[in-house]
C-alpha positions as CSV (number, residue, x, y, z in Angstrom):
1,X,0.0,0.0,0.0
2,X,0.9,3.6,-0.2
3,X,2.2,6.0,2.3
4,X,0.5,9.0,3.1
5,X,3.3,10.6,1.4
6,X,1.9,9.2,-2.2
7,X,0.3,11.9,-4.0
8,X,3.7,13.6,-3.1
9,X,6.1,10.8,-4.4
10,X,4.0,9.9,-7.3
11,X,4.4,13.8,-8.2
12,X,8.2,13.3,-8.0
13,X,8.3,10.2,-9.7
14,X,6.3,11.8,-12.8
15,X,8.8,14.9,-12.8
16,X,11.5,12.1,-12.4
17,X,10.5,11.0,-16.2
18,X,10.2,13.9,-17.3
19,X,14.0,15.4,-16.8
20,X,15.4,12.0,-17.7
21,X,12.8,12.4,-20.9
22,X,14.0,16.1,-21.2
23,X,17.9,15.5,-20.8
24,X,17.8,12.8,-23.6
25,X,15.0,14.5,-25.9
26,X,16.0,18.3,-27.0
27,X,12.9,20.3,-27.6
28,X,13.4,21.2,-31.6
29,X,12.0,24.7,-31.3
30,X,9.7,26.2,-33.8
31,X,10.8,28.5,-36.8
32,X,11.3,32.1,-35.8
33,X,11.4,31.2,-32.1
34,X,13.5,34.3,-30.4
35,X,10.0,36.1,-31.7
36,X,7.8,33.8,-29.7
37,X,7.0,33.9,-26.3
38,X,7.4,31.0,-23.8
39,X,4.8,29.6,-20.8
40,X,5.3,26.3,-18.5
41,X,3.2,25.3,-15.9
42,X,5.8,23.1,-13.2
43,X,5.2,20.5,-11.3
44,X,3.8,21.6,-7.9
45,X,3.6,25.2,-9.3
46,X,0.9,27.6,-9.1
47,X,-0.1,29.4,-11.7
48,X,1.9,29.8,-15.3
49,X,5.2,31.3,-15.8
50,X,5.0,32.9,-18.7
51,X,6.5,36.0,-21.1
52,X,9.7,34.4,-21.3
53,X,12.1,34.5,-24.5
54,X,15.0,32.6,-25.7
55,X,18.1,33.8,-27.6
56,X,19.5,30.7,-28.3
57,X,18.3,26.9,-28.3
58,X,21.4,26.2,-25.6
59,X,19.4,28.3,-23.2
60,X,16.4,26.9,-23.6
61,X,17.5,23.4,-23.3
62,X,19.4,24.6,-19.9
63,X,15.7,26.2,-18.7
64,X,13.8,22.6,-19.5
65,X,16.3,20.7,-17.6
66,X,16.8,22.6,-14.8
67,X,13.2,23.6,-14.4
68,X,11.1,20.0,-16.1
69,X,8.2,21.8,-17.0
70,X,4.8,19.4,-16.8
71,X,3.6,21.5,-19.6
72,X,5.4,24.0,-22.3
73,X,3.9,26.2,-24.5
74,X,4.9,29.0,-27.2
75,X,2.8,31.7,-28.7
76,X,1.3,31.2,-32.3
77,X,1.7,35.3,-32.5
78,X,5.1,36.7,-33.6
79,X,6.6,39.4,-31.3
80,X,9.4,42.5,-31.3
81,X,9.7,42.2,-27.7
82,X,8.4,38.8,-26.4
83,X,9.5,38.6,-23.0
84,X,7.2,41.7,-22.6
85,X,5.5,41.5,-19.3
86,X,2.2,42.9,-21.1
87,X,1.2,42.2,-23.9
88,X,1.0,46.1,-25.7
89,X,4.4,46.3,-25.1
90,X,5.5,43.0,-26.9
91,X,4.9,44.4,-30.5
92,X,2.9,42.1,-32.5
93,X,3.9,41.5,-35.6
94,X,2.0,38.3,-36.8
95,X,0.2,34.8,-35.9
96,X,-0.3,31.8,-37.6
97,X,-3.5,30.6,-38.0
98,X,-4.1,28.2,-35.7
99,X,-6.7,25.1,-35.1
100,X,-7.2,23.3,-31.7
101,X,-9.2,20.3,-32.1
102,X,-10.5,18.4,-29.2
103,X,-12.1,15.8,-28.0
104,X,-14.3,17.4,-25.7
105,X,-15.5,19.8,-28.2
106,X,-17.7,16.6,-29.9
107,X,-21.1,15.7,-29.0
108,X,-20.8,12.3,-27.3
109,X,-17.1,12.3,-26.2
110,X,-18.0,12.6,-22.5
111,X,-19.5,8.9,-22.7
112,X,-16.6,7.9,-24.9
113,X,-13.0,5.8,-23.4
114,X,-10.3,8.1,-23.4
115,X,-8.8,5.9,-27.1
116,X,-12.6,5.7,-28.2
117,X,-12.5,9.7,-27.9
118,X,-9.4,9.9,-29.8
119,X,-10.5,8.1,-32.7
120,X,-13.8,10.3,-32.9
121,X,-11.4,13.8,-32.7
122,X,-9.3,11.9,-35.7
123,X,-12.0,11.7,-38.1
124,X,-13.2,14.8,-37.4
125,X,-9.2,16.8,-37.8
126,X,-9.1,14.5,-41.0
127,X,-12.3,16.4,-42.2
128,X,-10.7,19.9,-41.2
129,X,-7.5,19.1,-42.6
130,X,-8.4,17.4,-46.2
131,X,-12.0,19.1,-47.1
132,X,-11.5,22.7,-45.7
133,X,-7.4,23.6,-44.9
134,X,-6.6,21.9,-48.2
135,X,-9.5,21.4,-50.6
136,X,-12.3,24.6,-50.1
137,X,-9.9,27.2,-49.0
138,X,-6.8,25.6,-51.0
139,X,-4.4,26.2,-48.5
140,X,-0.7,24.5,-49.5
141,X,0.6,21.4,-47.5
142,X,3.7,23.7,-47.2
143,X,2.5,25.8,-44.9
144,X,0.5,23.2,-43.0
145,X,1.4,21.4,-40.3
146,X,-0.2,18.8,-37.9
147,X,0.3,17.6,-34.3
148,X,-0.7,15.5,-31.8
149,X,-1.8,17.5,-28.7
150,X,-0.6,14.9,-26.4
151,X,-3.6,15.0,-24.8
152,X,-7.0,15.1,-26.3
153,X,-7.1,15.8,-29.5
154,X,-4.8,17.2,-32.6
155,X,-3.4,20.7,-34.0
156,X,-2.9,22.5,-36.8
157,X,-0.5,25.5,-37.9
158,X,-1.2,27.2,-40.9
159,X,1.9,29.1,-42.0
160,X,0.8,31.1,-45.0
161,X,2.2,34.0,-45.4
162,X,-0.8,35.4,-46.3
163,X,-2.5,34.4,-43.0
164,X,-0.2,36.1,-40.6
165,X,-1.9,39.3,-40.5
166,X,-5.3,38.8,-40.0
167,X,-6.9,39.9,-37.3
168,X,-9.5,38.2,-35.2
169,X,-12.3,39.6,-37.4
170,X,-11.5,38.1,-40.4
171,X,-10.0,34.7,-39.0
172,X,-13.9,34.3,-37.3
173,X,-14.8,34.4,-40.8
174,X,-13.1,31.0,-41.9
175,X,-14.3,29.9,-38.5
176,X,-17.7,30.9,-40.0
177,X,-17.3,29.1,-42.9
178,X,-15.3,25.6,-41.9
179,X,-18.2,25.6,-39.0
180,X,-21.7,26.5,-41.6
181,X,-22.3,29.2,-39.5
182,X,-25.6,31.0,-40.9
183,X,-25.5,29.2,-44.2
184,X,-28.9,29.3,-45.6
185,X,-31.0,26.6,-47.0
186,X,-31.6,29.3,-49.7
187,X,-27.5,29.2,-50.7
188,X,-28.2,25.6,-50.9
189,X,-31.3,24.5,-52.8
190,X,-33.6,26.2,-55.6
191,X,-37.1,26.0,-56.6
192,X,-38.4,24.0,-59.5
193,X,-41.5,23.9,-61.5
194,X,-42.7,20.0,-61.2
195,X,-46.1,20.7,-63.5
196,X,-47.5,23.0,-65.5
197,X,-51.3,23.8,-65.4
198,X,-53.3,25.8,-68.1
199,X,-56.1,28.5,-67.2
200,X,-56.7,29.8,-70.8
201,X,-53.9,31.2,-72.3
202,X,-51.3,31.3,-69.5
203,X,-49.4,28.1,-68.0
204,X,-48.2,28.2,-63.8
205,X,-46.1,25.7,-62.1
206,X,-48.9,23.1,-60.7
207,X,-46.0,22.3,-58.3
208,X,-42.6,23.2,-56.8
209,X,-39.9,21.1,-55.3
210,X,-36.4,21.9,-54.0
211,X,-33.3,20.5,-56.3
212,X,-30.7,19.8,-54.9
213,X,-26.8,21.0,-56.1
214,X,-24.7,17.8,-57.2
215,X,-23.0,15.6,-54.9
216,X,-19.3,16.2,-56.8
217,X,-20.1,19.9,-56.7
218,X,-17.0,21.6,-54.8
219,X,-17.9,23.8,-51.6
220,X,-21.2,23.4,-49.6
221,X,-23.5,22.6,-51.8
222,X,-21.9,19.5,-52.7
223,X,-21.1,18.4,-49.2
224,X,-24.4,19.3,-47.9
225,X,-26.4,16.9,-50.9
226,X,-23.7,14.3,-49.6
227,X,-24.8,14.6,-46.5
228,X,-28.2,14.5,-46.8
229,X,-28.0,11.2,-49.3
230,X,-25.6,10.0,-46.8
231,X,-28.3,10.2,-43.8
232,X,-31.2,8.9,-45.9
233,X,-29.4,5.8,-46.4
234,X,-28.7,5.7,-42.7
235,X,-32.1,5.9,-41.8
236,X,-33.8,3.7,-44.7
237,X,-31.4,1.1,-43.8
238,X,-31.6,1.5,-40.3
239,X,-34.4,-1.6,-38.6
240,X,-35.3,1.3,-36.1
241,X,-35.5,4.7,-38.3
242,X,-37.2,6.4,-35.2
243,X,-34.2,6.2,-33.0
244,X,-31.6,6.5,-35.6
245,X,-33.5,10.4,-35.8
246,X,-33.1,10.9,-33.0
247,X,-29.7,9.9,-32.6
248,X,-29.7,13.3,-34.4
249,X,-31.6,14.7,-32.1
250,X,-35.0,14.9,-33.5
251,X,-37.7,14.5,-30.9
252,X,-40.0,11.3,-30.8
253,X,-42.7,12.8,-32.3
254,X,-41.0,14.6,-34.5
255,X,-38.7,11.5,-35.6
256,X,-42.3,9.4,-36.5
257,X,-44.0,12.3,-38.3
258,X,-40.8,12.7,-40.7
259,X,-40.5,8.6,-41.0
260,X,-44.6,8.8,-41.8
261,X,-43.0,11.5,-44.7
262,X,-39.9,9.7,-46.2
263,X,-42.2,7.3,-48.0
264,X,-40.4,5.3,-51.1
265,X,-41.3,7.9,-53.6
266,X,-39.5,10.4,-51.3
267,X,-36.6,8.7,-51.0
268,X,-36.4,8.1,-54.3
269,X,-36.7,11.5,-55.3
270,X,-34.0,12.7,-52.8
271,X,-31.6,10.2,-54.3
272,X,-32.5,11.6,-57.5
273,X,-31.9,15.6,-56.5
274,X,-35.1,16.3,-55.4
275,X,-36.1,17.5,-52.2
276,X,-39.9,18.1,-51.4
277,X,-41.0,21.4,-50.1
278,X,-42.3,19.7,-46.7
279,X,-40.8,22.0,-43.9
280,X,-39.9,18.7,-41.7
281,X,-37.9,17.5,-44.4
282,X,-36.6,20.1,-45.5
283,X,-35.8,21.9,-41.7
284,X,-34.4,18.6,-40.9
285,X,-32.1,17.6,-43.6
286,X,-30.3,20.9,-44.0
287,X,-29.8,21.3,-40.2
288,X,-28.7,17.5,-39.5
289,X,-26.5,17.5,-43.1
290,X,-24.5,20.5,-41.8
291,X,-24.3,18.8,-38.1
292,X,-22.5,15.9,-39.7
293,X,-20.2,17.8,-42.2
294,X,-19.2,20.9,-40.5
295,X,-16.3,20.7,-38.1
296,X,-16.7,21.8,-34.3
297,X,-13.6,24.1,-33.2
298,X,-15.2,24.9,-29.5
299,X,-17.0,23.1,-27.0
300,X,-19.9,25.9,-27.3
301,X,-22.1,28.4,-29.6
302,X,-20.3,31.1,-27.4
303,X,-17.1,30.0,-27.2
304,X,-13.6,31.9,-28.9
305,X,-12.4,29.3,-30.8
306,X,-8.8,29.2,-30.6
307,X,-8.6,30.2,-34.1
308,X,-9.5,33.3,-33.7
309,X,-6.9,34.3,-31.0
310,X,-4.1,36.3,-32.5
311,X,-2.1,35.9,-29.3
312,X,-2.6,32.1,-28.6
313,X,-0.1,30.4,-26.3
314,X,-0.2,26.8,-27.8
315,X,1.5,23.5,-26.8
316,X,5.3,23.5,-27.8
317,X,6.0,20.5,-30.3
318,X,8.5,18.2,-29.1
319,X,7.7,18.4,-25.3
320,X,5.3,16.2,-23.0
321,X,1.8,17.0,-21.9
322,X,2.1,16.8,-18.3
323,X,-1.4,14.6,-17.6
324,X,-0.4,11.6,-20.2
325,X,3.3,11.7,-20.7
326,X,2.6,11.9,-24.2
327,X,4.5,13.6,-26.6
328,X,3.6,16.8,-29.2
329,X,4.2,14.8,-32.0
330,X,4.2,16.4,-35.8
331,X,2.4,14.6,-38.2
332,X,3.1,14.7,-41.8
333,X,-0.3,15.6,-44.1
334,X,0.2,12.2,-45.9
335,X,0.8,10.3,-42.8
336,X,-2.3,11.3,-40.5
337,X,-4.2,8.4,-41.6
338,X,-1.5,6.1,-40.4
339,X,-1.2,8.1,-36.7
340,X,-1.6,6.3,-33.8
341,X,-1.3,8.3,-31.2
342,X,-1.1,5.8,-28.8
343,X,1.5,4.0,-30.2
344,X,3.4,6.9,-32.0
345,X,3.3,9.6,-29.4
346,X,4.8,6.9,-26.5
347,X,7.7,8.4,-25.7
348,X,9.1,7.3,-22.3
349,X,11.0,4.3,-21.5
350,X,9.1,0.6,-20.8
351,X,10.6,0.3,-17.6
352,X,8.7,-1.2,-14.9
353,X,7.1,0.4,-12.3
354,X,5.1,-0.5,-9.8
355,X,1.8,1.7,-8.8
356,X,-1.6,1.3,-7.1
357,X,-4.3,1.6,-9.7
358,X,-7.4,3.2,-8.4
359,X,-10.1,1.7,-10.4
360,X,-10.6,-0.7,-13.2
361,X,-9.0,0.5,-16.6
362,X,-8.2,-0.8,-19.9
363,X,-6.1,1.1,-22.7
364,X,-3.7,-0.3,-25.7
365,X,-0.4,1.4,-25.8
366,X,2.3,0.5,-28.0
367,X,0.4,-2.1,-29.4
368,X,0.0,-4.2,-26.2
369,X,-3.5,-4.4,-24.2
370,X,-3.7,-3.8,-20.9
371,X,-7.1,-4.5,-18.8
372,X,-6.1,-3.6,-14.6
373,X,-8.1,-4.0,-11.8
374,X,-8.4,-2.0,-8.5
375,X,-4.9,-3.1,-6.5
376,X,-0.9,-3.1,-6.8
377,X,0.4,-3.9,-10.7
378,X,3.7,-3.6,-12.2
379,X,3.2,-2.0,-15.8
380,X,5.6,-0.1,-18.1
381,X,6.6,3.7,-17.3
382,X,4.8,5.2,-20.4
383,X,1.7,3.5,-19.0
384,X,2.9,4.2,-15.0
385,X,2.9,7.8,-15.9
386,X,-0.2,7.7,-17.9
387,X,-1.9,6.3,-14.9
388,X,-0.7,8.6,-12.9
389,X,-1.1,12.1,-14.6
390,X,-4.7,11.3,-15.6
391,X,-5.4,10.4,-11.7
392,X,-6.0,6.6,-12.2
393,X,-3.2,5.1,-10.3
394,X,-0.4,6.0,-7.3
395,X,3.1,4.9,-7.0
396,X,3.7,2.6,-4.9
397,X,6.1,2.6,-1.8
398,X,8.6,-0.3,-3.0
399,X,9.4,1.7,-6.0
400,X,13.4,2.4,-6.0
């Protein structure tokens, strides 16, 4: 069993693998860094030291050793005068643009495991990266680059030079537009005559229904017609239509009233371009086809998103985030299918260790499962620190 000095020693012990990590591992520091500024969070510390520069990589390596930060960050913004202890007097002079997406930020994530999670935030960076960063808005893999956060979830630097200067206003904007923020059904679909009726002389439309844009159009319009074929397959395949709507968050009542609408010459029209002018349908397919093609950057309507901070402190690439002992990985575009972070960000030794883990837990890192119950357990050290900075296990007394 542990000491009542555990919390303490298992806080050493952490730090421990972190210096031997840190003394090993040099921190390759970004491009431009003597115009960044620097903020760690120590072990045991309070609050964030921040508005620190560095002159020279030497001197950084000499404050990481000395100090074994749990957590190290830079700033995305460009400075004059970095080490500035407020921030009108650092002199900005430029930010990348920069995109934080986690875990929490999805719907659902809260009832996910901790590697069920990451998968989710994957799929959804994939979307940000390859449809939007590099397809709509054409951005060059150049000037893109992708990390692991070493936490929860995945970043990305954009690096265009003609990004740097844009100021909060106009960054919202992309926000705006990755996110389908106020994009109207009107943008989207068009009316069209489906009859003509005679009275005399003059000919009217008998009937209206809404086309559709093509699927292989570029943009929103073709991603939202995607969508929308995608989730009428979903739901006419589904053996319970009713509660796959309202996986999507349609009411009960709702969900049978639209099922009583999507008969078989509906959905045969929608697959065809065609989407009636019934409100239900039409309400529900815009709203639920941008839901699943949009990408969340915050975790609220009224949350900043981190993109649209021109003075950002972001995790530094390289170091370890100091509640999984994982590393800031970079990623290259072509390779972020392949990522694992749980096997590629591992970066501390397989020693063992022996800890106390709390309650039961189960994760697969570097390719080997691991199921532990309540109790005493000898694992690896990536996995003992793991345990330990996400509050799951203790070290345990007979620990050298």
């Amino acid at each position: 069993m542990t000491g009542g000095d555990g919390p303490q020693r298992t806080l050493e012990f952490v730090r421990g693998a972190f210096a031997e990590f840190y003394q090993s591992h040099p921190v390759e520091l970004p491009d431009r860094f003597t115009r960044r500024e620097f903020a760690f969070l120590l072990f045991g510390g309070h609050g964030m030291l921040r508005h620190l520069a560095f002159d020279r990589t030497e001197r950084f390596q000499a404050f990481v050793e000395e100090r074994v930060p749990q957590h190290a960050y830079y700033s995305s913004a460009y400075y004059q005068v970095p080490q500035a202890p407020k921030m009108q007097e650092k002199k900005w002079m430029g930010a990348e643009l920069i995109f934080d997406l986690d875990s929490d930020h999805l719907p659902g994530a809260e009832t996910m495991t901790y590697e069920e999670s990451l998968a989710l935030v994957k799929k959804e960076f994939e979307k940000l990266v390859g449809e939007f960063l590099l397809g709509d808005l054409g951005f060059s893999e150049r000037y893109v680059s992708l990390y692991f956060s070493g936490g929860r979830g995945y970043h990305c630097h954009v690096k265009d030079p003609a990004v740097l200067d844009l100021d909060s206003s106009e960054r919202r904007e992309l926000v705006d537009y990755i996110t389908g923020r106020d994009l109207q059904d009107s943008v989207i679909f068009h009316e069209r005559a489906t009859g003509r009726r005679s009275y005399g002389a003059q000919e009217y439309a008998s009937g209206t229904s809404l086309q559709m844009p093509s699927p292989e159009e570029p943009g929103w319009r073709g991603r939202i017609s995607r969508g929308i074929i995608e989730i009428v397959e979903e739901i006419t395949s589904s053996e319970d239509p009713v509660a796959r709507l309202k996986d999507y968050g349609v009411k009960e009542k709702d969900a049978q009233r639209l099922v009583q609408d999507l008969s078989e010459d509906r959905v045969r029209r929608i697959r065809g371009g065609m989407l009636d002018q019934s409100k239900t349908i039409r309400r529900f397919f815009l709203n639920s086809a941008l839901r699943k093609t949009a990408v969340s950057l915050s975790a609220g309507e009224t949350d900043e998103p981190v993109t649209c901070d021109v003075k950002r402190l972001i995790r530094l690439p390289g170091s370890l985030h100091g509640k999984t002992g994982l590393r800031v990985v970079p990623i290259a575009v072509d390779g972020l299918e392949r990522f694992e972070p749980l096997r590629d960000a591992v970066a501390l030794p397989d020693t063992p260790v022996r800890v106390e883990v709390a309650a039961e837990a189960s994760v697969t890192m570097k390719g080997e499962r691991f199921s532990l119950s309540p109790g005493a357990v000898e694992v690896p050290e990536y996995l003992a620190v793991f345990l330990c900075g996400r509050k799951l296990a203790v070290l345990l007394d007979e620990n050298p």
